[in-house]
VOVEX-393377 format. One line per 8 residues: number of its first residue (from 1); for each residue x, y, z of N, C-alpha, C. Coordinates in Angstrom, 2 decimals. Example, Ala and Ser with C-alpha at 12.3 -4.5 7.8 and 13.67 -1.06 7.14 Angstrom:
! residues 2
1 = 13.19 -5.69 7.80 12.30 -4.50 7.80 13.20 -3.30 7.80 ~ 12.85 -2.25 7.08 13.67 -1.06 7.14 12.90 0.03 7.87
***
This chain:
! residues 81
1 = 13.88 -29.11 -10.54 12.74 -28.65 -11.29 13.16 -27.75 -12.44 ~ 14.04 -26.89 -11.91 14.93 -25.89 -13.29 16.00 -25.65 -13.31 ~ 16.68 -26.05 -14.34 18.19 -25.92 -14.24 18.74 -24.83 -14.73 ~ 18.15 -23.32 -14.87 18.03 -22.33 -15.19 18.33 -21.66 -13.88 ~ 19.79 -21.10 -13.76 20.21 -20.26 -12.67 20.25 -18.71 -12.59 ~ 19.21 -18.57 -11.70 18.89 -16.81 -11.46 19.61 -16.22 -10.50 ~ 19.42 -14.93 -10.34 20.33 -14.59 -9.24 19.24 -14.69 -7.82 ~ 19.94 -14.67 -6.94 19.45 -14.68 -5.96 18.00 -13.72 -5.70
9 = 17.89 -12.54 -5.98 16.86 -11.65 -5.81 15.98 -11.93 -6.54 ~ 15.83 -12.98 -7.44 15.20 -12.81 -8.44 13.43 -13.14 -8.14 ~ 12.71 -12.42 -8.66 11.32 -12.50 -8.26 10.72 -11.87 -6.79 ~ 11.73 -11.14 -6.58 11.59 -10.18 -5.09 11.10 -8.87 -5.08 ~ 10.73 -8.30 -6.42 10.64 -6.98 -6.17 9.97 -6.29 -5.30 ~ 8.62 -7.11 -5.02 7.42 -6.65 -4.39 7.18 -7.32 -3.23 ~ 6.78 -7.42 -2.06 6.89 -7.79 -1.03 5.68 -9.05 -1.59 ~ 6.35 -10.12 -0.11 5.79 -11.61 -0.60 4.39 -11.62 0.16
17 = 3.81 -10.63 1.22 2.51 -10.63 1.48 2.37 -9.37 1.19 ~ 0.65 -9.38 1.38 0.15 -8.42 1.71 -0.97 -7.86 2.36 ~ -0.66 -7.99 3.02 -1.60 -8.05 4.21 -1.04 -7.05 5.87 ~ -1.48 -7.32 6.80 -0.98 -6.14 7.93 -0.07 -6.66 8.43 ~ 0.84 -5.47 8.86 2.01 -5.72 9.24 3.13 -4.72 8.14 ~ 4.66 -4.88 8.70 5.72 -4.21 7.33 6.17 -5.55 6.69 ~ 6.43 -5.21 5.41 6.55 -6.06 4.41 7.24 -5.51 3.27 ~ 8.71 -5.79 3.38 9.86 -5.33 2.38 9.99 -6.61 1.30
25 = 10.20 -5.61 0.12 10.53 -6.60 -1.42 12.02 -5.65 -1.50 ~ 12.51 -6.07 -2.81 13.89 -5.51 -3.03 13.74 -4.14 -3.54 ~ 12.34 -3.85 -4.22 11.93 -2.45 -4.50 10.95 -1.93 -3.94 ~ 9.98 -2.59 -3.37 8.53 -1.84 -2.97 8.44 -2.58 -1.71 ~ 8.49 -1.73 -0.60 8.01 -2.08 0.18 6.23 -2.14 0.57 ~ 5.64 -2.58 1.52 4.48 -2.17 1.93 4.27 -2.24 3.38 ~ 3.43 -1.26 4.14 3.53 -1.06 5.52 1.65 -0.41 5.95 ~ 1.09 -1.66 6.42 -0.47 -1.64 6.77 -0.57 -1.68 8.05
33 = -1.23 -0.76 8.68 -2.05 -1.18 10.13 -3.10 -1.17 10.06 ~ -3.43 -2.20 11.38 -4.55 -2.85 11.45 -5.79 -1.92 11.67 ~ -6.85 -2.40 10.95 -7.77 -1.24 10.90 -8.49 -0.76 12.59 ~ -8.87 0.19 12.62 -9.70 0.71 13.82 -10.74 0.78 13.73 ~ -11.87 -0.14 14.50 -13.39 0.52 14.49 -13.99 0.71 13.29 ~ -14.67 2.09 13.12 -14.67 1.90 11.70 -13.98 2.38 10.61 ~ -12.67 2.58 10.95 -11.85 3.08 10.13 -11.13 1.83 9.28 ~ -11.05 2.12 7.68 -10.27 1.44 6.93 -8.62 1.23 6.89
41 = -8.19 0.47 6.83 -6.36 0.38 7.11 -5.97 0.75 5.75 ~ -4.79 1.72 6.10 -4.08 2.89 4.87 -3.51 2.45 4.74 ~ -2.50 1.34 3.49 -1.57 1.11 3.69 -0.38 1.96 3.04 ~ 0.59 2.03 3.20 1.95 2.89 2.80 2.74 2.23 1.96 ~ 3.34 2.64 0.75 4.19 1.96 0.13 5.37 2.45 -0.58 ~ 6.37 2.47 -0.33 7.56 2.69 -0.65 8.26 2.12 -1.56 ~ 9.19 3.12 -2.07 9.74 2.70 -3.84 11.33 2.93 -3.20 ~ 12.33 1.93 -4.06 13.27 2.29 -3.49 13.63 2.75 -4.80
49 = 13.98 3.89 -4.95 14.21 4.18 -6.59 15.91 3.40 -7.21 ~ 16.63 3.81 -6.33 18.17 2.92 -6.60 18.02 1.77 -6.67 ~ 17.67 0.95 -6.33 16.76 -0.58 -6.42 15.88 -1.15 -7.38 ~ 15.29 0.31 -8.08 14.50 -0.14 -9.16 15.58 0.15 -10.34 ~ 16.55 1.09 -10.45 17.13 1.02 -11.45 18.44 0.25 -11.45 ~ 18.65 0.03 -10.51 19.59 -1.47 -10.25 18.81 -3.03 -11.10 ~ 17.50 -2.86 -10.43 16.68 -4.23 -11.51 16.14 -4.00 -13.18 ~ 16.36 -2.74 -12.96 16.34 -2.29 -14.91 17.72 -2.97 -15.72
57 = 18.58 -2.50 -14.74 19.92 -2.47 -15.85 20.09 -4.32 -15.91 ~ 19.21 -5.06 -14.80 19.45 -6.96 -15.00 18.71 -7.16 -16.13 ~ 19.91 -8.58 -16.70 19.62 -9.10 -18.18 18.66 -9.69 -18.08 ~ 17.52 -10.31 -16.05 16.75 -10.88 -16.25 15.51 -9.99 -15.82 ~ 15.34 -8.77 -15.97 14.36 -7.89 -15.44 13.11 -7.82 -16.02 ~ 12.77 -8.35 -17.34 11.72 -8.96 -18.05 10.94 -10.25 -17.24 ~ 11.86 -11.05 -17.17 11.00 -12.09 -17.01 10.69 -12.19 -15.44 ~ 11.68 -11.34 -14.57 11.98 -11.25 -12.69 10.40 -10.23 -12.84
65 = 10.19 -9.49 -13.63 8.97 -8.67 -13.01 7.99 -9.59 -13.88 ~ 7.84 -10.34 -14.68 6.50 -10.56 -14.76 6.22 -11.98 -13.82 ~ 7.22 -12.60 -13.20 6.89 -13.65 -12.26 6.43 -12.63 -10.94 ~ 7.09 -11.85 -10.90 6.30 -10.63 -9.80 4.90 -10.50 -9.80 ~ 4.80 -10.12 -11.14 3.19 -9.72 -11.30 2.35 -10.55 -11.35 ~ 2.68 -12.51 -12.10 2.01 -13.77 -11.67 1.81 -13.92 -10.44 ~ 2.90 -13.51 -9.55 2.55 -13.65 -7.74 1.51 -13.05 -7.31 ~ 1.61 -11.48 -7.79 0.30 -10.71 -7.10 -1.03 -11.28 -7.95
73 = -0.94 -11.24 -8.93 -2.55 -12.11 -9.62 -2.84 -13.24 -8.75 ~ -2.02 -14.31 -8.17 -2.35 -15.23 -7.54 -2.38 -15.05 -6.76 ~ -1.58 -13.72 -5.79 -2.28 -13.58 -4.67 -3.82 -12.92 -4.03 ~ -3.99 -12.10 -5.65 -5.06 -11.81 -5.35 -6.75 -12.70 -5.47 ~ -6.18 -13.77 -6.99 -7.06 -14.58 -6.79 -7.58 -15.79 -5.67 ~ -6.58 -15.20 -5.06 -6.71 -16.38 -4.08 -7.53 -15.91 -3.16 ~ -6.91 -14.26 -2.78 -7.66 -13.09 -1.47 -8.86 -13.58 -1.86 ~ -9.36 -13.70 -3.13 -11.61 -13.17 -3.45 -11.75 -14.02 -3.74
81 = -11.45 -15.41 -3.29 -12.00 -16.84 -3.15 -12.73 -16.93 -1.81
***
């Protein structure tokens, strides 16, 4: 489909769900429990800061975060369907 070779991490920054449960990306994690009664679920999210400036200094960190950010738009358009 592309003969355009990335590195391995590429398009990982942000965790691939989101939803309950822990859920590690290469920079942001996220960590939700399941809600109680009538309580809303908090979720937690973690930055790995050495990780984020490790994906600054890549020659592909432009285009690795905005396929990031196409993921979460689609994941969200998909959630409010």
């Amino acid at each position: 489909m592309n003969s355009v070779k990335h590195r391995k991490c590429f398009g990982s920054m942000f965790p691939e769900r989101f939803q309950v449960g822990e859920h590690p990306g290469k920079v942001f994690a996220l960590r939700s429990d399941a809600p109680r009664g009538m309580m809303r679920a908090h979720p937690s999210i973690e930055t790995d800061v050495s990780q984020w400036d490790d994906c600054r200094q890549c020659p592909e960190f432009d285009s690795c975060y905005r396929l990031c950010m196409a993921q979460i738009a689609l994941e969200t358009a998909v959630s409010t369907n």
